[in-house]
N, C-alpha and C positions, 0 to 999 in steps of 0.2 A: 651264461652264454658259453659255446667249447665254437676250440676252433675246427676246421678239418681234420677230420676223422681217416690216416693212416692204417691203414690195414697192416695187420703182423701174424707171423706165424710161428707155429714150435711143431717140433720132431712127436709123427704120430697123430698131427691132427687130421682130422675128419673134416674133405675141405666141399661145401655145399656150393651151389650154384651161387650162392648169396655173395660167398667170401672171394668167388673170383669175379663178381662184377663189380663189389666193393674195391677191389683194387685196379681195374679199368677205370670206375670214377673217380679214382683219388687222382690218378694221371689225366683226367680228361680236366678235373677238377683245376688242377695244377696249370696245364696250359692255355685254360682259358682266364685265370686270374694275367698269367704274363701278359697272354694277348691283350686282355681288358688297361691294367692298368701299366707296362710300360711301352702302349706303342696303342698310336691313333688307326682305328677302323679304317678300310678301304681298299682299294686294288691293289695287292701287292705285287702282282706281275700279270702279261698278258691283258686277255680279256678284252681285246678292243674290238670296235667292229669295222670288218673288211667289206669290201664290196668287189663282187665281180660282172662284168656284162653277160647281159642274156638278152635272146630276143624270142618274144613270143611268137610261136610256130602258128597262132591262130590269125594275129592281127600284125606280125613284122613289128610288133612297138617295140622298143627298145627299154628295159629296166634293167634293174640293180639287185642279183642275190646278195641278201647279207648273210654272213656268218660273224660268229663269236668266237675270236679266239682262245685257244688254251690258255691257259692262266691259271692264279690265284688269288682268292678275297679272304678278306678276313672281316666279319660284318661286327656290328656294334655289342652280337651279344657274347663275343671274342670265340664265334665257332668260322674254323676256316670253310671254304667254298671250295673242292679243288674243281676246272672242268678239265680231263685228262685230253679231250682231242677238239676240235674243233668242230663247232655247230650250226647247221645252218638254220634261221630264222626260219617258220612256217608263216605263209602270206595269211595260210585258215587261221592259226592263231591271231592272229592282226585284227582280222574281219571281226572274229567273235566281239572281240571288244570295243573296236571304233567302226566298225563297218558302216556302220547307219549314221554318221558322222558326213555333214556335208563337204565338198572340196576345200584343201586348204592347205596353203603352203606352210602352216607351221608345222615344226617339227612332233616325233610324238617318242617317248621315253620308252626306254628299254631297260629293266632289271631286271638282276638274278637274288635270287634266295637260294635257304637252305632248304634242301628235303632229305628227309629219310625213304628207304622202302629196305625191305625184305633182301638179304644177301643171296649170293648165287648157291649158298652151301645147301644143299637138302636136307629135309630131315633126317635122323637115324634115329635108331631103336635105343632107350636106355637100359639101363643092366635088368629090368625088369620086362623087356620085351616091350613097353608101349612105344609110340614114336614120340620123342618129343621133338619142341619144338625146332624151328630154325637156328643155326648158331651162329648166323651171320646179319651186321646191318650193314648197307651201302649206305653211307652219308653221302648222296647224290645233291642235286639241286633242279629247279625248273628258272627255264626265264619265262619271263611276266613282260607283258606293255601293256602300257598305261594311258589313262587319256591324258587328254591338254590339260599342264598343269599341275600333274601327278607327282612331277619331279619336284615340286613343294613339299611330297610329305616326306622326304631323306630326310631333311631337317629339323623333323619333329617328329623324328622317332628318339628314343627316352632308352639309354643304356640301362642296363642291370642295375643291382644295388651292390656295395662290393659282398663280397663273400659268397653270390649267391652261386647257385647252381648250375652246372652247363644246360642249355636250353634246350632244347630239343623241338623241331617241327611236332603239330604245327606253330610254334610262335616264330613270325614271321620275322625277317628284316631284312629291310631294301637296301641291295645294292646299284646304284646307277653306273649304266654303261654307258650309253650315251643316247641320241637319238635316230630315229630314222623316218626319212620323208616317202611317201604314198601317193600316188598320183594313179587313177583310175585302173586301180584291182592288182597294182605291182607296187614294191619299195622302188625308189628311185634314186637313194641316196643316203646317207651319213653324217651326223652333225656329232660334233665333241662337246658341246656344248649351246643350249636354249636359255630365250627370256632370264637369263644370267645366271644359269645353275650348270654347273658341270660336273663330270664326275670327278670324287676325292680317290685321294690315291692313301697309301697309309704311311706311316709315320712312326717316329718315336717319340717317347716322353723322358727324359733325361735331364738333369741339372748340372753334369760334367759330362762331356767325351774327351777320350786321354789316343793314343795314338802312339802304339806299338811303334814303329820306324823314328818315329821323334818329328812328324810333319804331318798336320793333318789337314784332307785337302774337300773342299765341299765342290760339289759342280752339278749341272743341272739334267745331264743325263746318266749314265748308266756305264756308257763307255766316254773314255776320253778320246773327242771328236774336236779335228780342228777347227778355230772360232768361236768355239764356245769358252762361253766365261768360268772359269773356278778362282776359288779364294783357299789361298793355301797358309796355313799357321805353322812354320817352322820352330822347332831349337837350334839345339848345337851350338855352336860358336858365334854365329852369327844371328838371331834371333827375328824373325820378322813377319809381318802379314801382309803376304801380298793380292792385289786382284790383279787377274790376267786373263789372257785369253790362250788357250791350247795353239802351241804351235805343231807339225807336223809330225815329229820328233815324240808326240809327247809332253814337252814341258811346260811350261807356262809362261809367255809374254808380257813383265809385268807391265801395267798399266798406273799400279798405284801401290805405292811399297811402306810400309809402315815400318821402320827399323826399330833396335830395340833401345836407342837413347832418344824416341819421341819424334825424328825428323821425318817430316812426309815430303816423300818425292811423288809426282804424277807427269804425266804424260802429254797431258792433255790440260784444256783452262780450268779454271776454279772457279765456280758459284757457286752461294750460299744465299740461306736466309738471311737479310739486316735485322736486328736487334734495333730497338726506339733509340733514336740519337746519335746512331754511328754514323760514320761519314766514309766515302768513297771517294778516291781523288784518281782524274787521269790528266797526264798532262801534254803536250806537245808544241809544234809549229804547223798553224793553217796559212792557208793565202785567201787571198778575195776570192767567195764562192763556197767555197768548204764548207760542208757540214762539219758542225764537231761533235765526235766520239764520246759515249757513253762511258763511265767508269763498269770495270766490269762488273757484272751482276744487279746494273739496274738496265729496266726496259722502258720501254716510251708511255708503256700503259700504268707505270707505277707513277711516272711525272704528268701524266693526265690526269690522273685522277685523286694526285696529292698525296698520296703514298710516300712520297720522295720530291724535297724542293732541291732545284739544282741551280747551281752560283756556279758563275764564269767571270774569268777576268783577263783580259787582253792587253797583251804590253805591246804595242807596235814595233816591230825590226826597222833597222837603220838599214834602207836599200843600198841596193850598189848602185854606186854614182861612175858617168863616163869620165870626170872631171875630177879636181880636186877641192875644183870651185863650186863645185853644185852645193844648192842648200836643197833642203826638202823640208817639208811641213805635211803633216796630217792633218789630210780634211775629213775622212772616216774612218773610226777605229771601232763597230761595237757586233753585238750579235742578235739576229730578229730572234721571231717565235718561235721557228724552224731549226736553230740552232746554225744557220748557218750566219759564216763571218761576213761582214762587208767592211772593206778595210780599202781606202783609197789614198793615195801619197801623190802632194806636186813637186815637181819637182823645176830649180829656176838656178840657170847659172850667169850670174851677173856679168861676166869678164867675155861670155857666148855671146857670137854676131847676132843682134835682133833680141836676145833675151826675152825668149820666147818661155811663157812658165807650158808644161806639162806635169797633165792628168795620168796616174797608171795603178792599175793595183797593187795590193802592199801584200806586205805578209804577217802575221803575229806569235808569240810566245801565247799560249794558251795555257791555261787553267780552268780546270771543270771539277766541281765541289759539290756532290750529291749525298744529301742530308735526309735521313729517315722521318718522317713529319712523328713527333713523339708520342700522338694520338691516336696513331694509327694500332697500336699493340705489337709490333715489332714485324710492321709490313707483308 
């Protein structure tokens, strides 16, 4: 087995058509191992589809031209796509392929491939007077729609093997763009995503990323746009990962700051998964009537359903008395089904004209103890 075959030259060679397109495929060879193996297939920029209004001069209806944006793809057999200007969808293309296709609000797929054709160079004459051939290929591309459904087979198209060959049309590979909806002989519209396939964007393959400035920042768009979220990994002196949100400025809002002796600060409350057997405690003072509060991170539908037993226990407050004389006694100290408290206190001052006793609600020291049921597999 040899590996790629480098093309070389010395002083005096005789250099045939052979040995200069042997050295375009060593480079073509080359860029598509990179594309292939450190970085995932798909849209690398562009490429979305726009929609603009129109109305048909015959019938006043109202549709939707789509176009395809400028862009770049890079498909699974690691050959890029470029389209240099913007495209408008043909309605004739559409028909040829669902036309006969009954009314229906599902969406219908839209991809691009690769294609070759013939460059714009003409032929010329070789040193022997014949013409040869053309000296030019446009690696162009067509877009394709697809019926209902179509967009199933992105997923089970089957990369290269490594080392192989750059591919060349026709061997096909779909790129999804996205969808577009048809209503009686026009597009009407634009979907980014169907029946739960959308289009992949591309990617890298990497086991470190290092970060020239000494901070390295991930975020979800392209530019930094206020409100959006990025996660920033700093050094320096102070060392830390933070999550935030873009402030106006630029910088990032933390939300959630990881320092570098281990302590986490946030912003906001804390829930997490319970582990079998942990226990949750919250604590307080209710009065008669009061629901009592959850510990945090459990919900009503985890103690429905036994996920979580929850233990309370009520210590009744010594009311305020008008008197010094007053005694008081609990008549109800406990909590229903509902979690709410019912707590009643009389209250009787022996030395008072009439000693009269009164009824009034009370108030309690609360404890609420929610326990993972251990059967559960950690809730």
């Amino acid at each position: 087995m040899t590996g790629p075959q480098r093309p070389a030259f010395h002083e005096g060679q005789i250099l045939a058509a052979a040995d200069l397109s042997a050295t375009v495929q060593y480079a073509r060879g080359a860029a598509v191992r990179h594309a292939l193996h450190l970085h995932e297939w798909g849209i690398a920029e562009g490429l979305a589809l726009v929609t603009e209004a129109r109305t048909d001069p015959l019938t006043n209806a109202r549709y939707a031209e789509v176009s395809v944006e400028a862009g770049i793809a890079v498909d699974g057999t690691g050959r890029e796509i470029v389209v240099v200007d913007p495209v408008v969808l043909r309605e004739s293309d559409f028909e040829e392929v669902n036309g006969a296709d009954q009314p229906t609000d599902e969406p219908y797929p839209v991809f691009l491939t690769a294609a070759d054709q013939e460059g714009a160079a003409a032929p010329r004459a070789d040193a022997c007077g014949a013409v040869a051939g053309r000296t030019r290929v446009e690696e162009s591309y067509r877009i394709l729609f697809g019926r209902l459904g179509d967009e199933r087979l992105v997923g089970e198209q089957e990369p290269p093997a490594v080392g192989a060959a750059p591919a060349d049309p026709p061997v096909r590979w779909l790129v999804l763009l996205g969808y577009v909806r048809w209503t009686e002989g026009h597009f009407t519209g634009v979907e980014t995503a169907a029946r739960g396939v959308a289009p992949r964007y591309a990617g890298v393959r990497a086991d470190a990323v290092t970060a020239r400035s000494g901070a390295l920042t991930l975020r979800t768009h392209r530019n930094a746009e206020e409100g959006e979220p990025a996660v920033v990994l700093s050094g320096g002196d102070a060392p830390s990962l933070v999550f935030g949100l873009y402030q106006g400025g630029g910088s990032v809002a933390p939300l959630m700051t990881v320092a570098a002796n281990g302590n986490l600060t946030i912003e906001g409350s804390f829930t997490g998964r319970m582990p079998a057997g942990s226990t949750l405690v919250t604590s307080g003072t209710a009065t008669d009537g009061m629901l009592l509060p959850l510990p945090p991170g459990v919900t009503p539908e985890q103690i429905a359903d036994g996920r979580v037993v929850l233990h309370t226990h009520l210590t009744p407050r010594t009311p305020p008395t008008a008197t010094a004389s007053t005694l008081h006694s609990v008549v109800e100290s406990a909590v229903d089904g509902d979690r709410r408290v019912r707590c009643r206190v009389r209250l009787y001052d022996p030395l008072a004209t009439g000693g009269e006793v009164v009824e009034t609600p009370g108030a309690v020291d609360f404890l609420v103890l929610a326990a993972v049921a251990a059967t559960n597999g950690g809730g």
